[in-house]
Structure formats: structure tokens, C-alpha cells
N, CA, C and O atoms as CSV, one atom per row, in Angstrom:
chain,resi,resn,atom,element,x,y,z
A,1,UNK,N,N,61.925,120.295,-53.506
A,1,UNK,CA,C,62.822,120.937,-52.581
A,1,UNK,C,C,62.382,122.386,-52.373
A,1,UNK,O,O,62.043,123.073,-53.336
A,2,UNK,N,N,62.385,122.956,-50.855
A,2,UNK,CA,C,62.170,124.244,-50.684
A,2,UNK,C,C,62.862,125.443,-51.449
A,2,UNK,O,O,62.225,126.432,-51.812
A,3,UNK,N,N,63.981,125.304,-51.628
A,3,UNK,CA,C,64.667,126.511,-52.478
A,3,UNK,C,C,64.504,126.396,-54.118
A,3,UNK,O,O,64.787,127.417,-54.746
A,4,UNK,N,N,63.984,125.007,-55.012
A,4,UNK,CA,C,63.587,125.422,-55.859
A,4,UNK,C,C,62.110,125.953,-56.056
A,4,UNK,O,O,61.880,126.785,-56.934
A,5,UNK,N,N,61.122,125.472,-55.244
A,5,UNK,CA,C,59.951,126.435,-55.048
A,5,UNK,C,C,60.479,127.688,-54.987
A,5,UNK,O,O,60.514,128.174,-56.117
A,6,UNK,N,N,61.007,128.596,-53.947
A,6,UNK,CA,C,61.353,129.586,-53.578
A,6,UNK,C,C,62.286,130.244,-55.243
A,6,UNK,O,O,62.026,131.414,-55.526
A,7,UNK,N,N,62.769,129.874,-55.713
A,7,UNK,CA,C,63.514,130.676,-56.842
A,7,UNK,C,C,62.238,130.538,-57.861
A,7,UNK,O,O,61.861,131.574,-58.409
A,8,UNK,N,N,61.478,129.172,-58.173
A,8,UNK,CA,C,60.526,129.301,-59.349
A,8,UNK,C,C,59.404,130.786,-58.642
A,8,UNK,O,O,59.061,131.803,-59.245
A,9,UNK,N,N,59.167,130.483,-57.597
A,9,UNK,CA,C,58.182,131.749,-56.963
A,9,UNK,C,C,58.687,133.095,-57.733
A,9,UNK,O,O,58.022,133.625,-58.623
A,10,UNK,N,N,60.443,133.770,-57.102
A,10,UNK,CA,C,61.048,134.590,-57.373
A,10,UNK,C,C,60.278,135.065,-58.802
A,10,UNK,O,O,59.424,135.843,-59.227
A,11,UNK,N,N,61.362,133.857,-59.281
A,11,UNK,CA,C,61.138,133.847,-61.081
A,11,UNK,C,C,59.763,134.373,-61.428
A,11,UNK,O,O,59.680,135.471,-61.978
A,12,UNK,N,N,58.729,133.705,-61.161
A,12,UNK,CA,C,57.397,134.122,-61.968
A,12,UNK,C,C,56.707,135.831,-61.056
A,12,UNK,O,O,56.024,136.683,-61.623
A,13,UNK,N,N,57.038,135.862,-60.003
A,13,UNK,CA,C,56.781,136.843,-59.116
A,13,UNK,C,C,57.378,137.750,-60.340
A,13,UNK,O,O,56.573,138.122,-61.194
A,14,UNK,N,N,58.974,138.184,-60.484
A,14,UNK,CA,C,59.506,139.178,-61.376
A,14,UNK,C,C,59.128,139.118,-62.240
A,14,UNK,O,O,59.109,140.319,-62.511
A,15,UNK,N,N,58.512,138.384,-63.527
A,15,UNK,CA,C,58.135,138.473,-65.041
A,15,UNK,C,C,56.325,138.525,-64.524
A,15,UNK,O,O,55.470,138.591,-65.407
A,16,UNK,N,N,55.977,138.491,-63.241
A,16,UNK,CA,C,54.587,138.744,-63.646
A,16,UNK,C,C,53.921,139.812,-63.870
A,16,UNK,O,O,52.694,139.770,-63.958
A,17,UNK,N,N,54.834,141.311,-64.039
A,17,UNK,CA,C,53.835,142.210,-64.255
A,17,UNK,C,C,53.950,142.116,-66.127
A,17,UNK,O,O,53.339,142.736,-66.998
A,18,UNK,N,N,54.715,141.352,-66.181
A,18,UNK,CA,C,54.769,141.449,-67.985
A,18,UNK,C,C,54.212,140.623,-68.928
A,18,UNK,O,O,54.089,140.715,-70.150
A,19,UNK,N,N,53.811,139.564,-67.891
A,19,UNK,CA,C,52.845,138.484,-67.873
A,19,UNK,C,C,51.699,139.004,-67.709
A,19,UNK,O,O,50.905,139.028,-68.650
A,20,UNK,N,N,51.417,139.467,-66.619
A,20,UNK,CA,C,50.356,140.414,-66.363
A,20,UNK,C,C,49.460,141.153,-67.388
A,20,UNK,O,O,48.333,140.739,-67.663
A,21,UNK,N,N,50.360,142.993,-68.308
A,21,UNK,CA,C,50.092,143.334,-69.121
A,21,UNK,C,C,49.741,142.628,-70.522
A,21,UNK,O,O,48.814,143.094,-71.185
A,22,UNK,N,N,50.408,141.595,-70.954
A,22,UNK,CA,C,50.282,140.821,-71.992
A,22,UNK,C,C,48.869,140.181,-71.639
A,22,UNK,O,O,48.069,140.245,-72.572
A,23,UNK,N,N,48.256,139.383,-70.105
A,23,UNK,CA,C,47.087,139.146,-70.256
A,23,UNK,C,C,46.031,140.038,-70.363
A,23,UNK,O,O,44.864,139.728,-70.604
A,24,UNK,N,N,46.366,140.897,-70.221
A,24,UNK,CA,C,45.300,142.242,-70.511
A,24,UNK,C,C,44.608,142.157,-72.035
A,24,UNK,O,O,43.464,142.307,-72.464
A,25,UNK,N,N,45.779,141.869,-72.565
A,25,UNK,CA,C,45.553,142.288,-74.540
A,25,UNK,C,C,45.422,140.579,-74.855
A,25,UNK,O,O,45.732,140.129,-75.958
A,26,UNK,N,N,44.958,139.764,-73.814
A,26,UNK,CA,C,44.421,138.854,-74.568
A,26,UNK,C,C,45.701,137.771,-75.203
A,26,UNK,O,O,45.214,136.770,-75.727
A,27,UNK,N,N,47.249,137.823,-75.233
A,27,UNK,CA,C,47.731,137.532,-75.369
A,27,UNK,C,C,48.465,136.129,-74.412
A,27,UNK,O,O,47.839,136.119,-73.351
A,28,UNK,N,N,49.373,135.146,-74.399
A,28,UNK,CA,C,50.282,134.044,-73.763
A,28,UNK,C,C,49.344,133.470,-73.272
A,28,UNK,O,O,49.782,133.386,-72.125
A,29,UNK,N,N,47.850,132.741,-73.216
A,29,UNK,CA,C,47.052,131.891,-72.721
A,29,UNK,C,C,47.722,130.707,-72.285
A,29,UNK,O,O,47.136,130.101,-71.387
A,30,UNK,N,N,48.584,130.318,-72.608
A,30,UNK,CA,C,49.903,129.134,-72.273
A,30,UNK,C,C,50.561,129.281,-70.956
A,30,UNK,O,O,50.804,128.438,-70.091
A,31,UNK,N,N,50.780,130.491,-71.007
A,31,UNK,CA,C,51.672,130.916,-69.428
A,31,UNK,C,C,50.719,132.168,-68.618
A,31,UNK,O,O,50.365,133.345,-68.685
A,32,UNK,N,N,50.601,130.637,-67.648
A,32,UNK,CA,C,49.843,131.335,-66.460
A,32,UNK,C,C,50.360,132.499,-65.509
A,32,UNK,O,O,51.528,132.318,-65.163
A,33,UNK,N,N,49.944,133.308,-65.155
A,33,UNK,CA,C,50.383,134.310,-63.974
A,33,UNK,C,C,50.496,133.946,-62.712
A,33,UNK,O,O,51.076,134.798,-62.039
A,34,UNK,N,N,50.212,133.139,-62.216
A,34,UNK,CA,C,50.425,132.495,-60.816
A,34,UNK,C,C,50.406,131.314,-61.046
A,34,UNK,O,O,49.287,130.965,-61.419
A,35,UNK,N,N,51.648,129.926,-60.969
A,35,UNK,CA,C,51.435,128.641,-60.889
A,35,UNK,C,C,51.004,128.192,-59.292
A,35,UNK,O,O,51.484,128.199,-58.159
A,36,UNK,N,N,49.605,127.750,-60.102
A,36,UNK,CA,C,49.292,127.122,-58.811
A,36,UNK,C,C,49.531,125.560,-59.157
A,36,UNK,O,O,48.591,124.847,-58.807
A,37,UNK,N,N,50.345,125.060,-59.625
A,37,UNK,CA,C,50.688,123.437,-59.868
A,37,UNK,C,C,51.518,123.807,-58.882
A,37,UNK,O,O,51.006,123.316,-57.876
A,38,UNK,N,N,52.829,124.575,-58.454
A,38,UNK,CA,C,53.486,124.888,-57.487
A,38,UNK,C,C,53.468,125.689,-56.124
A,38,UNK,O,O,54.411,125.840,-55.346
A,39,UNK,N,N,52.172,126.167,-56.015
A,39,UNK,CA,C,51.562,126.862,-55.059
A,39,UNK,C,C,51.897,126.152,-53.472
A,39,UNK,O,O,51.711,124.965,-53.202
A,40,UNK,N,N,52.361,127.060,-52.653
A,40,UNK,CA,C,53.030,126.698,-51.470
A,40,UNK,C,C,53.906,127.618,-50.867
A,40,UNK,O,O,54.446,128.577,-51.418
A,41,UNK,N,N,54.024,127.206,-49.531
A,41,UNK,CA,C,55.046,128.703,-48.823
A,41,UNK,C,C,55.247,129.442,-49.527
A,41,UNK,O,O,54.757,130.447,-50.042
A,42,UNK,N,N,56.530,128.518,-49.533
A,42,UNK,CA,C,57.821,128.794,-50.164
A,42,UNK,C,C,57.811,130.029,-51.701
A,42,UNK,O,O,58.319,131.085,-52.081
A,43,UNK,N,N,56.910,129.027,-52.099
A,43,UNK,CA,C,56.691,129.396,-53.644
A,43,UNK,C,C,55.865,130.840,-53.939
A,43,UNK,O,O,55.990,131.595,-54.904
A,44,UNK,N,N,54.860,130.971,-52.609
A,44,UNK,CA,C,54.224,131.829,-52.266
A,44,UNK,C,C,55.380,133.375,-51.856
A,44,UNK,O,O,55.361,134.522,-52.301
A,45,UNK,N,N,56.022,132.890,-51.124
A,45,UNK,CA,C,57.171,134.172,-50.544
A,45,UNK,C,C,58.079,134.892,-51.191
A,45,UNK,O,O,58.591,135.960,-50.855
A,46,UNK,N,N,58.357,133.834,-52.742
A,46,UNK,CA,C,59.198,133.929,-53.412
A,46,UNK,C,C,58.772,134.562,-54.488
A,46,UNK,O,O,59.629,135.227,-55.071
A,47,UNK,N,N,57.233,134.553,-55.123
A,47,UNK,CA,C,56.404,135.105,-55.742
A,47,UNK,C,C,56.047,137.132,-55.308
A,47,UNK,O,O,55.896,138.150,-55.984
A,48,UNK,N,N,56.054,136.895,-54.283
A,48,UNK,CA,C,55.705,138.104,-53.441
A,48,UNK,C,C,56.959,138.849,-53.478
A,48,UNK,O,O,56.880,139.983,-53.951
A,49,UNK,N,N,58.029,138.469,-53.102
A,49,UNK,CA,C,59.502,138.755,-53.219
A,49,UNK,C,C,59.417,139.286,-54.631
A,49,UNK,O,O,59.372,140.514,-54.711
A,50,UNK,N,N,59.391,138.710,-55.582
A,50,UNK,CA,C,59.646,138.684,-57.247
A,50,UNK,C,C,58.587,139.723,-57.476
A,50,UNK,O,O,59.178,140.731,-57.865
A,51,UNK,N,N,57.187,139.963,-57.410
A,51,UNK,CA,C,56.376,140.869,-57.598
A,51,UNK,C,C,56.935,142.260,-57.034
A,51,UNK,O,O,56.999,143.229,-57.790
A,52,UNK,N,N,57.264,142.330,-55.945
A,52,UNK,CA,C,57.500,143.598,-55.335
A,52,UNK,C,C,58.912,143.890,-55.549
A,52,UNK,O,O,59.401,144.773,-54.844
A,53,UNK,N,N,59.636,143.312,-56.385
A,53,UNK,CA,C,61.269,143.996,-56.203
A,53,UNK,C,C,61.158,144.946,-57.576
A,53,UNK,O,O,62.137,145.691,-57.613
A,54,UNK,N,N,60.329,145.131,-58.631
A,54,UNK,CA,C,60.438,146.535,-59.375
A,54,UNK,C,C,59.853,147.526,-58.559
A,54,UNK,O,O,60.074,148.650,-59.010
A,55,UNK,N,N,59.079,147.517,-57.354
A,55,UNK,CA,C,58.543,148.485,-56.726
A,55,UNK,C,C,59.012,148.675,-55.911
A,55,UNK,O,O,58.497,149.600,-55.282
A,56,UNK,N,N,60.222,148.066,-55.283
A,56,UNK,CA,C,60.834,148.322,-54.325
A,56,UNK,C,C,62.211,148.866,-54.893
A,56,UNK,O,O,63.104,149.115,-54.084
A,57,UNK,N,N,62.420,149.062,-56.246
A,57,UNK,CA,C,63.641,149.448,-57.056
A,57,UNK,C,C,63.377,151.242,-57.285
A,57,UNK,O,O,64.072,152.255,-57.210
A,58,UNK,N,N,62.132,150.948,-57.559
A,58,UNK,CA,C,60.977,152.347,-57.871
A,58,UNK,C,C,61.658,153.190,-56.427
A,58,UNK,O,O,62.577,154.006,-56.348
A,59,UNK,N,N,60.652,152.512,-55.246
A,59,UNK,CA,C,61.092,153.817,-54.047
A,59,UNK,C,C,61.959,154.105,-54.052
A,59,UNK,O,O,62.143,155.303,-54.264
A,60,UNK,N,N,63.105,153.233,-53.825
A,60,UNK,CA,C,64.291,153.615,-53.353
A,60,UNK,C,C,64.420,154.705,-54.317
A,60,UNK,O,O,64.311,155.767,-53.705
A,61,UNK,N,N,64.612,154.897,-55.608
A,61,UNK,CA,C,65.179,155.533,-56.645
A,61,UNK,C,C,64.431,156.931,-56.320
A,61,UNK,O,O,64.883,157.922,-56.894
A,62,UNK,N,N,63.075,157.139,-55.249
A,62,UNK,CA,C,62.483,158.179,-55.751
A,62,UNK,C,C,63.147,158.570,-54.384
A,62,UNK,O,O,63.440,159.764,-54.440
A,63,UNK,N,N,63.559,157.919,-52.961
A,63,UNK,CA,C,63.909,158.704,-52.138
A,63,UNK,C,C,65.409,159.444,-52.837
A,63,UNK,O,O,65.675,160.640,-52.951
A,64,UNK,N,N,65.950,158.643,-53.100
A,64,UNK,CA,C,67.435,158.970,-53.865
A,64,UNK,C,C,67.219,160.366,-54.534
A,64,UNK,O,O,67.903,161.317,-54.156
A,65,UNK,N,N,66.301,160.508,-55.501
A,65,UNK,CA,C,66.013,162.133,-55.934
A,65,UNK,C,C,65.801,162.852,-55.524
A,65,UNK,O,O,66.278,163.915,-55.920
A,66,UNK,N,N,64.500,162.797,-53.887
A,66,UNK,CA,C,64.432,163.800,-53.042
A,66,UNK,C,C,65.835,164.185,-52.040
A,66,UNK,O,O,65.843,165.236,-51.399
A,67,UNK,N,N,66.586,163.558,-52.008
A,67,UNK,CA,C,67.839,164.038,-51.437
A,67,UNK,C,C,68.784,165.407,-52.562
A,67,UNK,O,O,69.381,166.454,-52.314
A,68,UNK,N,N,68.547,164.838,-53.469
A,68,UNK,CA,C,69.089,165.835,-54.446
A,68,UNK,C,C,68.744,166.949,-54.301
A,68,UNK,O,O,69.616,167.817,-54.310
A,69,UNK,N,N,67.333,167.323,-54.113
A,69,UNK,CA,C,66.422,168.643,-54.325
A,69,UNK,C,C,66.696,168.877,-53.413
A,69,UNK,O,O,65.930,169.798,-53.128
A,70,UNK,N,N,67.438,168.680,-52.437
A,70,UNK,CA,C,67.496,169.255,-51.015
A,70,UNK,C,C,68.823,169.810,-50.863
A,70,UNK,O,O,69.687,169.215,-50.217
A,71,UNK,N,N,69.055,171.086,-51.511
A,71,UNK,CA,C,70.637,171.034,-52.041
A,71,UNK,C,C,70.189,172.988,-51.557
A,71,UNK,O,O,69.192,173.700,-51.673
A,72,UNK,N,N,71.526,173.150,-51.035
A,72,UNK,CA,C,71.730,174.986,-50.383
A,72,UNK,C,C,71.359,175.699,-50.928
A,72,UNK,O,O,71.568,175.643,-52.140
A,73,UNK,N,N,70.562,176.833,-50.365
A,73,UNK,CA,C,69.836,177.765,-51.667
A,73,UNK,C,C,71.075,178.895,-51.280
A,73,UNK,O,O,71.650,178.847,-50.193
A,74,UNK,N,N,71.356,179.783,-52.193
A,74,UNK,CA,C,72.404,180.746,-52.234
A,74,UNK,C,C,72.250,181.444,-51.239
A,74,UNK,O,O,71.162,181.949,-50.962
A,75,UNK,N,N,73.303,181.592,-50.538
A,75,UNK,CA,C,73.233,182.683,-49.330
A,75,UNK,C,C,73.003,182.048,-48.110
A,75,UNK,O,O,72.827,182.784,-47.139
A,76,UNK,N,N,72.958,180.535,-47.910
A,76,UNK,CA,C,72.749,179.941,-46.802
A,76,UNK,C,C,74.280,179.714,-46.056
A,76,UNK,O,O,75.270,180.129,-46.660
A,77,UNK,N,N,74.403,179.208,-45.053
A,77,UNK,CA,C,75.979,179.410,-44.417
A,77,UNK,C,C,76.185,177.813,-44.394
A,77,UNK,O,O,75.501,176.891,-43.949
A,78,UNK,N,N,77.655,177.891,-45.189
A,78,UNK,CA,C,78.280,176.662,-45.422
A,78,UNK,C,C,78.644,175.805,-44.304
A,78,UNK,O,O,79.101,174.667,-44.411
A,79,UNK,N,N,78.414,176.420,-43.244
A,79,UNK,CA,C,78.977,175.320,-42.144
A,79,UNK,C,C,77.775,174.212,-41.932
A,79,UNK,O,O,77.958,173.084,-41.474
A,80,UNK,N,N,76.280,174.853,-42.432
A,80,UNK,CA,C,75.292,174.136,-41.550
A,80,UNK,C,C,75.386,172.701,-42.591
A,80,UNK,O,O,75.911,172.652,-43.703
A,81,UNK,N,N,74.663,171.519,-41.797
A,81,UNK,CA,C,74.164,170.777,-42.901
A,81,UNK,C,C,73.273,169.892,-42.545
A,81,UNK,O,O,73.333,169.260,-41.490
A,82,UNK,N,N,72.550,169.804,-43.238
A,82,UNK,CA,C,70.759,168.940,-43.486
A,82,UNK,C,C,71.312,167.677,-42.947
A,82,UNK,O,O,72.316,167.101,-43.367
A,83,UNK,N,N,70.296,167.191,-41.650
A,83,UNK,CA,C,69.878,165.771,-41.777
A,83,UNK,C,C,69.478,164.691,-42.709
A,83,UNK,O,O,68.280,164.854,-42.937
A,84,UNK,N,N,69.783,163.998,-43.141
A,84,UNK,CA,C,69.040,163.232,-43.633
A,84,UNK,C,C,68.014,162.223,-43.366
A,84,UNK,O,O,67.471,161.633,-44.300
């Protein structure tokens, strides 16, 4: 079925950068980083999805801080206010 491809994709997409690092050091030879027994769209989109949502957790969080730093320097006039 398409939506369990699509969640197993998710699934291994999110644990693969930890999957990832662990194959670095030679470690989990058992669990592959990309199943290609399930390889397909679906499984493909859902993988990609799952890979990129700590990096897409990352930006957001870094635009979120540059709004902060963007805060009135003393002596500026309270009426104005920054675009965002």
C-alpha cells in the first residue's frame, strides 16, 4: 500500500542521519541506510521528507533568532516599526 511505503520512507529518512553517523564508525551493518527492498515513489518522497525535516527544524529556528537581534537600539522613536 502507498501510505505504508510513504511512512516506512518518513521513518528511515528521519533516523538516517543517525544511521548515517554510526556507519561512519563502522558500526549497525544489519540496518541499512536506504531500503532499497522498498525503494519506490512513494517510499522515495517519504525518505526525502524524513531526511530533510531536522534541517528544516534547523532554519526555521535560525530565522526565529535573527528576528530577535533585530530589536530598537536606544534612542530610536517608538512609533516606528521593522518589517519583517
Amino acid at each position: 500500500m502507498w501510505w505504508q511505503d510513504l511512512f516506512l520512507g518518513f521513518w528511515n529518512g528521519f533516523t538516517a542521519w543517525i544511521v548515517f553517523i554510526v556507519h561512519l564508525f563502522g558500526g549497525w551493518p544489519e540496518f541499512p541506510f536506504y531500503d532499497f527492498a522498498h525503494g519506490g515513489n512513494w517510499y522515495d518522497f517519504g525518505f526525502l521528507v524524513g531526511a530533510g525535516s531536522p534541517l528544516l527544524g534547523f532554519m526555521g529556528a535560525g530565522s526565529r533568532s535573527s528576528r530577535v537581534r533585530q530589536q530598537k537600539q536606544p534612542g530610536e522613536n517608538s512609533n516606528v516599526t521593522m518589517p519583517y
